[in-house]
C-alpha positions as CSV (number, residue, x, y, z in Angstrom):
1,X,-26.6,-9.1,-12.8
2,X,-28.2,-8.8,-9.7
3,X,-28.6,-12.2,-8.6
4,X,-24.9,-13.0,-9.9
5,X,-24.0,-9.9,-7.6
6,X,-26.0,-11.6,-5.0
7,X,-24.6,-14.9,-5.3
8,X,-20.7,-13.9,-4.9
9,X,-21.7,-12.6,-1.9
10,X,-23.0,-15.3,0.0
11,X,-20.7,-17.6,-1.2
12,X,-18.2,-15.1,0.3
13,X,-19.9,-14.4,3.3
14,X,-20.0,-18.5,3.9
15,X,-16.8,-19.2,3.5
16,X,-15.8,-16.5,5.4
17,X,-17.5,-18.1,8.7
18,X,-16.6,-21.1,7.7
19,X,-13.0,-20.3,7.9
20,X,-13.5,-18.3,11.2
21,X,-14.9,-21.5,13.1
22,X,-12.4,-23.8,11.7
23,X,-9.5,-21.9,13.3
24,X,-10.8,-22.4,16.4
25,X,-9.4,-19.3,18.1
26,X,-6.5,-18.9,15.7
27,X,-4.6,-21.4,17.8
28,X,-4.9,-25.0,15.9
29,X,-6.4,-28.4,16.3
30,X,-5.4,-29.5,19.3
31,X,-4.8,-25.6,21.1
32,X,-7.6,-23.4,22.6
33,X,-7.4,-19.9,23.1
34,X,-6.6,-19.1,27.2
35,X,-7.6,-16.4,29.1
36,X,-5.4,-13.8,27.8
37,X,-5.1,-15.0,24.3
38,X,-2.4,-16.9,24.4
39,X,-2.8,-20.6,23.2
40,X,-3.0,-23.7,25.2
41,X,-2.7,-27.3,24.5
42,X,-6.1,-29.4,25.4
43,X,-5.8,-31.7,28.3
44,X,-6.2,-35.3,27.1
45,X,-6.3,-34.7,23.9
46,X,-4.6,-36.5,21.2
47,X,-2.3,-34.1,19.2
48,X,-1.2,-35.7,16.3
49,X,1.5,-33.9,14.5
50,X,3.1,-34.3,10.8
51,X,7.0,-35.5,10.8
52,X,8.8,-33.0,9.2
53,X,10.2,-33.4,5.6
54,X,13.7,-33.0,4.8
55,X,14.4,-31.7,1.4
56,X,18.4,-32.2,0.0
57,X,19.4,-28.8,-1.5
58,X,19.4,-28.7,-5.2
59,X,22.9,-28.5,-7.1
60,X,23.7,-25.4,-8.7
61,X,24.1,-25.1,-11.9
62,X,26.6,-22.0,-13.6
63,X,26.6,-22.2,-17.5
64,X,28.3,-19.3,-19.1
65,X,26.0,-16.8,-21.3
66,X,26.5,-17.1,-25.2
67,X,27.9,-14.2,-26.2
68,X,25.3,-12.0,-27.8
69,X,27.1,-8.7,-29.2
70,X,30.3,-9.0,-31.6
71,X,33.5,-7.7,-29.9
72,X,33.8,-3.9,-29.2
73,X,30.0,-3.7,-29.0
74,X,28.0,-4.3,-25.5
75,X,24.5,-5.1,-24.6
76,X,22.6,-2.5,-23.4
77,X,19.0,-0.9,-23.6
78,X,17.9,-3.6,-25.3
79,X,20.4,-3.8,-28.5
80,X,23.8,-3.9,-29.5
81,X,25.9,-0.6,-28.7
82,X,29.8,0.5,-29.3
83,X,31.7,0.9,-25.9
C-alpha cells in the first residue's frame, strides 16, 4: 500500500511541473510574462492562431407533456393528488 501510496504521488508531483513549465508564465505560446506580469507578445515570433468556429443555434423543440393524472387530480410529491 505503500509503494501504491508512493506511486500516486510522483505521478502527481510530475505532472504537476509538467503543467507549470508548459504554461510558460500563464500567458500562452507565443506571450511571455513582462515585467509587471502582464503578458507580451514575442518579437519575431510566429503566432499561429486557430480560426474560430461558428456553430448555428439548435432549433427548439416544445412538445406538450402527456397528461399523467386523471382530471380533478394533480401531480405532486411524487403521486397523483385531489386539488
Amino acid at each position: 500500500m505503500k509503494y501504491l501510496f508512493a506511486a500516486a504521488m510522483l505521478a502527481s508531483a510530475v505532472v504537476g511541473f509538467s503543467e507549470a513549465a508548459s504554461a510558460a508564465g500563464g500567458c500562452g505560446p507565443g506571450w511571455y510574462p513582462g515585467r509587471y506580469g502582464g503578458c507580451r507578445p514575442m518579437r519575431g515570433a510566429v503566432v499561429v492562431r486557430p480560426a474560430p468556429v461558428v456553430v448555428a443555434p439548435a432549433p427548439v423543440v416544445v412538445v406538450p407533456r402527456a397528461r399523467v393524472c386523471p382530471y380533478g387530480f394533480r401531480w405532486y410529491a411524487g403521486r397523483c393528488r385531489p386539488f
